[in-house]
N, C-alpha and C positions, 0 to 999 in steps of 0.2 A: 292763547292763540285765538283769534277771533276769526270765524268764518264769515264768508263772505258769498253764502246761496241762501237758497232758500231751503228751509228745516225739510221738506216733505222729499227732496230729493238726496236725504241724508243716508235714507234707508235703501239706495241702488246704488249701481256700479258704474265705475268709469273711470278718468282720467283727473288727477286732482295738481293744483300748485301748493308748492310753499310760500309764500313771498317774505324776503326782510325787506318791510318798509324803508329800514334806514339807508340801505344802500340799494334795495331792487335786486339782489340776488335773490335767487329761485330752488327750488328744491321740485323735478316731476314724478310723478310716482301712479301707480293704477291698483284698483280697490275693490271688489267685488262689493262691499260694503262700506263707505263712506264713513259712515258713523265710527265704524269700530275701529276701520283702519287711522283715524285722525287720533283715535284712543291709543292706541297703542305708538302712536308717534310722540305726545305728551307722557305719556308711561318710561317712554326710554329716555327723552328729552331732560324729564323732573329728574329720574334717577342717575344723569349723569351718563351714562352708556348706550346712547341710539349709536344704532350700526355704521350712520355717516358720521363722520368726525368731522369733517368740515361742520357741518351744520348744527351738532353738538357745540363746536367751539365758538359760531355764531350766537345759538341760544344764551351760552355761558358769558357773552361778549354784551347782549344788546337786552337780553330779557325777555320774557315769552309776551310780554306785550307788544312789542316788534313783530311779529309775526303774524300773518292770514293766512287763514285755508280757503282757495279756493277750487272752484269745482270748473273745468273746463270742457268737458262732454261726457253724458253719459252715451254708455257702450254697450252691445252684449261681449258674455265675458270671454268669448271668442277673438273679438275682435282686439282687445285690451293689449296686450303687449305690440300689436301693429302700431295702436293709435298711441302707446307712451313712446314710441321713436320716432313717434314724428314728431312727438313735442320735445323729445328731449333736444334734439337736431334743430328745433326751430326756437328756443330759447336758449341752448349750447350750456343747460347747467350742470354738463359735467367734465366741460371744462375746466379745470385750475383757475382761482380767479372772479370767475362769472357767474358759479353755480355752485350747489352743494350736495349735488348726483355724485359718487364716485364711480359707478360703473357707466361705461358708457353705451354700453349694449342693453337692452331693455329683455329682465327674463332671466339674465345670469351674470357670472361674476367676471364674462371675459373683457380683457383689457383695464382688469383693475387693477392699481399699481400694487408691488407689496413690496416692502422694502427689507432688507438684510435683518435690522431689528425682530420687524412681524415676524418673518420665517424662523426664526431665533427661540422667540418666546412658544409661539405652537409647538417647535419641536422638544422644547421642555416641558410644556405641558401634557404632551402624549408620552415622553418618557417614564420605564417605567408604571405606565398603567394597566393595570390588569383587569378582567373583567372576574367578576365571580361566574359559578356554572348555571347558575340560574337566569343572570342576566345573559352569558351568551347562547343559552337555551331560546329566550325571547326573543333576540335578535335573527336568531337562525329562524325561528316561526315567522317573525314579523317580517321576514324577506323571501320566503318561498314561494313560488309560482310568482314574482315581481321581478327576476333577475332577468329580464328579456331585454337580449342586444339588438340593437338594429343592425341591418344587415350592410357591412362597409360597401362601399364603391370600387372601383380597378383604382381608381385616380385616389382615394383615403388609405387605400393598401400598399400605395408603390412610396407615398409622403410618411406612411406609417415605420415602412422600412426601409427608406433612405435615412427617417432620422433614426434608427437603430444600430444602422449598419456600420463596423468598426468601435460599438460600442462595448465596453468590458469592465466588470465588476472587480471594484478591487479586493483584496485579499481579506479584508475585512467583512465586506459586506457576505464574500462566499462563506467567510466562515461563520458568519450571523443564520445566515439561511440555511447552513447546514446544522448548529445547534437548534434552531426552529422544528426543525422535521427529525430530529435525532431521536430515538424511543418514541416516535409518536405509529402507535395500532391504529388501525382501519379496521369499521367493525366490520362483522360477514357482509350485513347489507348492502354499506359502500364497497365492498370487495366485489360485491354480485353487480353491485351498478356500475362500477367501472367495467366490470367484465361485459355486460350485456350491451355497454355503449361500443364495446371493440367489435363485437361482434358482426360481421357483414362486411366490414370496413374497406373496400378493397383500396390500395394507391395505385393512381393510374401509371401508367407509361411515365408520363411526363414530369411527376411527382420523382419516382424511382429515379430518374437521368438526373433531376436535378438536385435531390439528396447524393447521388455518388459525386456528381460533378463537386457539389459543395464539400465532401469529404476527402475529395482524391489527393494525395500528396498532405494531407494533413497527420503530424505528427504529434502523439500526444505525451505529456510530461510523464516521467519516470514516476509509476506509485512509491508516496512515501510506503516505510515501513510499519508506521501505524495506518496506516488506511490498509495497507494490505491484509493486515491482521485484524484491522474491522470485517474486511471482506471476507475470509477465511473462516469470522466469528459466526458472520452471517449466512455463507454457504451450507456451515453446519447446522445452523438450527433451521435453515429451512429444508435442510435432507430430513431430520428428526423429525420435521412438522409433518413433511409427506407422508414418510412413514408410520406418523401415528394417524392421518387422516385417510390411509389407504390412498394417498392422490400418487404415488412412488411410479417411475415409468418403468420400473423393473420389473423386466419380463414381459412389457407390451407388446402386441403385436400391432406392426402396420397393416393397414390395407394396402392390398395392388397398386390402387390409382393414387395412395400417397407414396407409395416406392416408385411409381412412374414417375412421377411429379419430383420429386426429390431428383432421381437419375435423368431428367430431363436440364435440372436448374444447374447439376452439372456438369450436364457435355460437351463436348466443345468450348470449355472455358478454362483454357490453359493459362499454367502460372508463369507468373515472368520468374527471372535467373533471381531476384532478390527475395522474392518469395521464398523459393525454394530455401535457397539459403539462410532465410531465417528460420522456414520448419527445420532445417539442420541443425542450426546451431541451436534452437529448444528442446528441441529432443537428442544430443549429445549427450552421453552420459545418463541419461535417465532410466529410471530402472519401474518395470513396470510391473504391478501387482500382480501374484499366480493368479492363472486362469481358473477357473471355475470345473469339476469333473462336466456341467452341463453345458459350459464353453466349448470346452475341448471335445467333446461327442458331439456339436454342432460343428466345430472347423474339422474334426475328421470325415461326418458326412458331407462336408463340403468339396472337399477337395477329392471325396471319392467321386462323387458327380461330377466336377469339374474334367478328373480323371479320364472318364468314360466317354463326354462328351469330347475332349480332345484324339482319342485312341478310334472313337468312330469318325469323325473328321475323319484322320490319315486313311483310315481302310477304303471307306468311300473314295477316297482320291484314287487310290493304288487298285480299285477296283476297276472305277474310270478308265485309267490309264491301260489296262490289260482289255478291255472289250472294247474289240474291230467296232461293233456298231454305235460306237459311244461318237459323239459330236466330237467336232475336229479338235485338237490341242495342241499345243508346243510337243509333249509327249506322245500325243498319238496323231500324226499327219495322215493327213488324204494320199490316194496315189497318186502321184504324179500322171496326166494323161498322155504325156510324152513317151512312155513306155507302158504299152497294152500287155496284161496277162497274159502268157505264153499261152499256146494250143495243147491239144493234149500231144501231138506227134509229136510236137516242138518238145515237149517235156522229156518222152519217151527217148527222142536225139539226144538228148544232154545229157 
């Protein structure tokens, strides 16, 4: 491949061509370094595997003597990927045909075509592979403090979730993703980082309407009977874990303002007739474990309070009701002014 500048501008950056003499197709591409990058284009080209296949198949067609590099503007390396779409767009070689660009975006792979085959062989090639723990030790290092998202737009969030919406995983894929995360532990650390990321977290108003609204009238499938018995597996061992890690809510006490909070979330929020109806018919027939002796010495102090607070209620009423100077009532009326209390002679007459 013979160049076509001059040697001293080999060693900077900028916008490069390919040219095939034999027919004038083009190849545009940007280099921070010339030299190297024209090396590693003959590097893939010799071995049969540069990443454009058009241009592979060129080389393989015509011979690397067919070919020129040349150099069309150097750039700073800022500017580099602006100034390869304006060349790629004003000589169109990545077109089919005209060029031997296959992306036609300058920077990335969007708009590359991949055909049924490609998609084919990649997903055979990731089948089945597995990393050793060393290597995904490296991976997890070689990517931390790197994982930073840019922050979506209203307009990226609402295309993100119109193309989501009505989408549903087949029974396959659920049951892939649940052998995925089956028996897999979370050490304490990431236990503590999830927890400390929950932390604060409040949902606003608007969040809460639109999670019930999305859940209202949604009915969910009957647990198989293995899954149930997963769950039942796992309810137990995570009571065992409490109980060995002292985390167990038994016998905790609330504060005030989380039993206000609790009696606040709900009052005034009655159930409808199908509600009810279902607490009925789950709790039919069921039978519930004896109570505890520190159970029961807590429901009999209860009921003795409750007791006493109802029994003063009544007296106070019945008090009310017998004292003249108590405020007016259904039970105790004002006098009528229509008929003034007798006199005393008047009395003495009668």
């Amino acid at each position: 491949m013979k160049t076509v500048s001059k040697s001293e501008h080999m060693v900077r950056g900028g916008i490069y061509r390919i040219t095939n003499t034999a027919n004038g197709k083009c190849y545009i591409g940007s280099a921070i370094c010339f030299k190297q990058r024209k090396a590693e284009h003959l590097k893939g080209l010799r071995a049969g595997n540069h990443h454009s296949v058009r241009l592979q198949r060129a080389y393989n067609k015509y011979g690397e003597a067919s070919f020129t590099f040349t150099i069309l503007i150097i750039c700073a390396p800022k500017d580099l990927l602006m100034y390869e779409q304006v060349f790629l767009d004003h000589f169109k070689s990545a077109v089919p045909g005209l060029g031997y660009n296959i992306c036609p975006v300058a920077g990335n792979s969007m708009g590359r075509p991949v055909t049924d085959e490609f998609r084919a062989n990649m997903s055979k090639a990731k089948k089945g592979q597995k990393y050793s723990p060393e290597a995904r030790a490296n991976m997890n290092q070689a990517r931390k403090g790197k994982m930073k998202y840019r922050p979506r737009s209203k307009a990226h969030k609402a295309a993100h979730s119109a193309a989501l919406t009505g989408y549903r995983h087949t029974d396959e894929a659920k049951e892939n993703m649940a052998n995925s995360h089956r028996g897999k532990k979370r050490s304490e650390q990431t236990k503590a980082n999830m927890s400390a990321a929950q932390l604060g977290h409040d949902v606003s108003e608007e969040t809460r309407a639109k999670i019930g609204q999305a859940n209202r009238g949604r009915k969910l499938a009957p647990f198989s009977a293995e899954r149930i018995a997963r769950m039942t597996e796992a309810n137990r061992r995570n009571a065992e874990l409490r109980v060995a890690n002292g985390t167990t809510t038994k016998g905790r006490k609330l504060s005030e303002e989380t039993k206000a909070r609790m009696s606040a979330a709900k009052a005034n929020k009655p159930k409808s007739q199908e509600h009810k109806d279902k607490l009925s018919q789950a709790l039919k027939g069921r039978k519930l474990a004896p109570f505890s002796p520190e159970r029961i010495e807590r429901m009999r102090q209860a009921n003795i309070k409750n007791g006493e607070a109802r029994r003063q209620k009544k007296l106070t009423a019945f008090e009310s009701a017998r004292d003249p100077f108590s405020p007016a009532s259904p039970t105790n009326p004002p006098p009528s002014p229509a008929t003034p209390f007798p006199t005393p002679d008047q009395a003495s007459n009668s």
